[in-house]
VMD Tcl script that draws the C-alpha trace (Angstrom):
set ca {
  {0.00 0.00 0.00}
  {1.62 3.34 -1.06}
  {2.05 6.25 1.36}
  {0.21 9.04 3.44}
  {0.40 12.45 3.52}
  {-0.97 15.43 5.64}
  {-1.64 18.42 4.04}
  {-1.54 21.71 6.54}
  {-3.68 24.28 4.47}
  {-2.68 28.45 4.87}
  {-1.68 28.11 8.52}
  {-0.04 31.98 7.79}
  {0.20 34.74 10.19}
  {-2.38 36.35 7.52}
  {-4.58 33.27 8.35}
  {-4.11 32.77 12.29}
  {-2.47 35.29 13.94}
  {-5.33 38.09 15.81}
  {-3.90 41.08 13.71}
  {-3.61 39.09 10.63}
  {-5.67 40.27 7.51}
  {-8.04 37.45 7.04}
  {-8.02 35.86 10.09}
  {-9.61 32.39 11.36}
  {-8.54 33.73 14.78}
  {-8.41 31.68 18.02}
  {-10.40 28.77 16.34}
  {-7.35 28.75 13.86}
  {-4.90 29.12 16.68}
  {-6.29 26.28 18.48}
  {-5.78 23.70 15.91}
  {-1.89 24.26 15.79}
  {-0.69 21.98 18.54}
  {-3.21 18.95 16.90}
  {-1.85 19.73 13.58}
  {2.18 20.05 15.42}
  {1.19 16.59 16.34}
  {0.09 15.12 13.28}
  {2.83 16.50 11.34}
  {5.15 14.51 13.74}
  {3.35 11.83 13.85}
  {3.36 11.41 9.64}
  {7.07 11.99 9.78}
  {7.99 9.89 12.34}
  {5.51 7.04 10.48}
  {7.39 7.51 7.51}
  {5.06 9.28 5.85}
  {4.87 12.85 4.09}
  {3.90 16.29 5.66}
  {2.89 19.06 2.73}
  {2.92 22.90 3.53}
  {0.89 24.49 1.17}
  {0.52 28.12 1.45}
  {-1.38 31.08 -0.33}
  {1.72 33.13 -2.56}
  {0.21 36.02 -3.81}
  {1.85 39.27 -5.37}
  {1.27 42.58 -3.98}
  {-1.37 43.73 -7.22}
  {-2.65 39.81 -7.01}
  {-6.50 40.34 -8.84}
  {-7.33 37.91 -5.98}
  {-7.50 41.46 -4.17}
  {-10.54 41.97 -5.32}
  {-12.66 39.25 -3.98}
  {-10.22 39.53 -0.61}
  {-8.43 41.76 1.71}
  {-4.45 41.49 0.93}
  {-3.21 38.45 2.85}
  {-0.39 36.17 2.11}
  {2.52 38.59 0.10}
  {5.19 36.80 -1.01}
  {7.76 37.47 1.19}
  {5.57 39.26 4.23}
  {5.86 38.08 7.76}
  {2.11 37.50 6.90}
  {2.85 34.81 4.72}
  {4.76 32.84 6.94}
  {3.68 29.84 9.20}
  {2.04 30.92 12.69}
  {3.46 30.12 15.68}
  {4.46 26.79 16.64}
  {3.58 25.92 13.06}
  {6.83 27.93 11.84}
  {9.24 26.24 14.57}
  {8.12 23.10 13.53}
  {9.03 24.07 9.45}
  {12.47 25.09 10.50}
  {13.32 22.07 12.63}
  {12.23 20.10 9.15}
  {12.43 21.22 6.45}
  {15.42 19.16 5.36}
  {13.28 16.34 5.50}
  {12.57 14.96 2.27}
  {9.07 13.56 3.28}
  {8.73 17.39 3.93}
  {7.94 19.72 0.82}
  {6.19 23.28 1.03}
  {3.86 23.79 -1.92}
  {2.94 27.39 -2.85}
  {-0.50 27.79 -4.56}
  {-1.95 30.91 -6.06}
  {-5.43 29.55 -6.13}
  {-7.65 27.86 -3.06}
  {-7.29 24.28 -4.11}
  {-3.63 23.43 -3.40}
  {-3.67 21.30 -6.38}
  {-4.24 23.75 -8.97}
  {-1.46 24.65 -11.20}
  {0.79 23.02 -8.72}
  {2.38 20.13 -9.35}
  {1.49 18.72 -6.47}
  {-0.07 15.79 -7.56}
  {2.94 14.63 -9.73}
  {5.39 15.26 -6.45}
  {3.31 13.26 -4.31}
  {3.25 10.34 -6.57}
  {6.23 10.23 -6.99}
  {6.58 9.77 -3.32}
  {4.00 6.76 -3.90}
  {1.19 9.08 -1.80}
  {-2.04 7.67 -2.55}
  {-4.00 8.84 0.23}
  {-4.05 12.64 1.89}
  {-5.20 14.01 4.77}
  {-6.26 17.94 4.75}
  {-5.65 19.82 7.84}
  {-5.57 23.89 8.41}
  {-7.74 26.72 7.37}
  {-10.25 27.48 5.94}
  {-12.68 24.45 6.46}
  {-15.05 26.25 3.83}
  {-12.33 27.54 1.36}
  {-9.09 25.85 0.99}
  {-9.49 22.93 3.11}
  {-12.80 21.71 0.91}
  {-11.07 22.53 -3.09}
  {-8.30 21.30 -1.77}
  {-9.76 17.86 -1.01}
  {-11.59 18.46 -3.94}
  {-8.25 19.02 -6.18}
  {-7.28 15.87 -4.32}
  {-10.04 13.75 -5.50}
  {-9.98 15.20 -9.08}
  {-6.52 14.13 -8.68}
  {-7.24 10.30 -7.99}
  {-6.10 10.75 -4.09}
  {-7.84 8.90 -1.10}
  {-9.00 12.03 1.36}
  {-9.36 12.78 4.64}
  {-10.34 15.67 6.62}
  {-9.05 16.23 10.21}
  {-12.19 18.20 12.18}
  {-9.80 18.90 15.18}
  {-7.38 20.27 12.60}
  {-9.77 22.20 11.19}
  {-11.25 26.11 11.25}
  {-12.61 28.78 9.34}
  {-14.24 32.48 9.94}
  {-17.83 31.27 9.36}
  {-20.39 29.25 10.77}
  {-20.18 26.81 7.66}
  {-17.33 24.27 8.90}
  {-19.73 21.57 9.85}
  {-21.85 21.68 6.58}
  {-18.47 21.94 3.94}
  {-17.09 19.11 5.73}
  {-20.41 16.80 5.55}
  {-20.37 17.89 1.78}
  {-16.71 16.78 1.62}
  {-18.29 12.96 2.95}
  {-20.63 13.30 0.56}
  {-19.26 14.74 -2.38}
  {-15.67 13.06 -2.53}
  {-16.36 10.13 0.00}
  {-13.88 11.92 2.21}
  {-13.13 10.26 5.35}
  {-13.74 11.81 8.99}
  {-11.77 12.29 11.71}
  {-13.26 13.29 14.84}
}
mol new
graphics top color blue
foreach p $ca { graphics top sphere $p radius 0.5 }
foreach p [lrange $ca 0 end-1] q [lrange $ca 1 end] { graphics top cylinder $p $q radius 0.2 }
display resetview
């Protein structure tokens, strides 16, 4: 059976942190020691831990539809917290690769399908933010892709009240797997 890998969705400073310019907030910040844990826990299992962050330019059109968030090279764009320690420590790893995406699905225009089989991935796991956004095209860009998914719900937030009802349509739509 080929390999797993977690997937920690926009876990920025633009994404997390209380001043940050589209921020989850504290439901974002308290999913970062759960997905700390899983990250460790994929590496130490062998398996592969993906960083895939919003990389946008400072005219981005995205603009328009959102606040600016997530400038390439902007202390906004980097991990949060523990989150950022934990990239340093291993990012030598090479189970470990950071992915940046311009769109929401993480597997848009990538390449991150073709990376992760050619680590012999055939199942991911989606952790981060949003639940309603990112998280949900990205398991959809996973499926599309041919992956096995799985959403974490206590790695999981958003800004909304919609969480619950993207991540039953992620069951439903893409036979996505839950984890409590």
């Amino acid at each position: 059976m080929g390999k797993e890998a977690l997937i920690i969705v926009d876990m920025s400073n633009d994404f997390v942190a209380d001043d940050g310019s589209l921020t989850a907030g504290k439901p974002a910040q308290e999913i970062v020691p759960y997905i700390v844990e899983q990250a460790n826990k994929f590496l130490n299992d062998g398996q592969v831990v993906v960083v895939a962050m919003d990389a946008h330019e400072e005219n981005d059109e995205h603009f328009e539809l959102w606040p600016p968030h997530n400038i390439v090279g902007t202390k906004g764009q980097q991990l949060y917290g523990d989150l950022f320690t934990w990239l340093n420590e291993h990012e030598a790893n090479p189970n470990v690769l950071v992915q940046p995406k311009t769109n929401y699905n993480a597997f848009f225009n990538t390449g991150l399908a073709e990376k992760l089989r050619a680590l012999d991935v055939e199942k991911v796991h989606v952790v981060g933010v949003c639940t309603d956004i990112c998280d949900f095209l990205t398991v959809a860009g996973a499926d599309a892709e041919g992956f096995k998914t799985t959403i974490h719900k206590k790695g999981a937030a958003t800004f909304t009240d919609l969480g619950e009802t993207f991540i039953n349509h992620m069951k439903t739509c893409f036979f996505t797997e839950i984890i409590e």
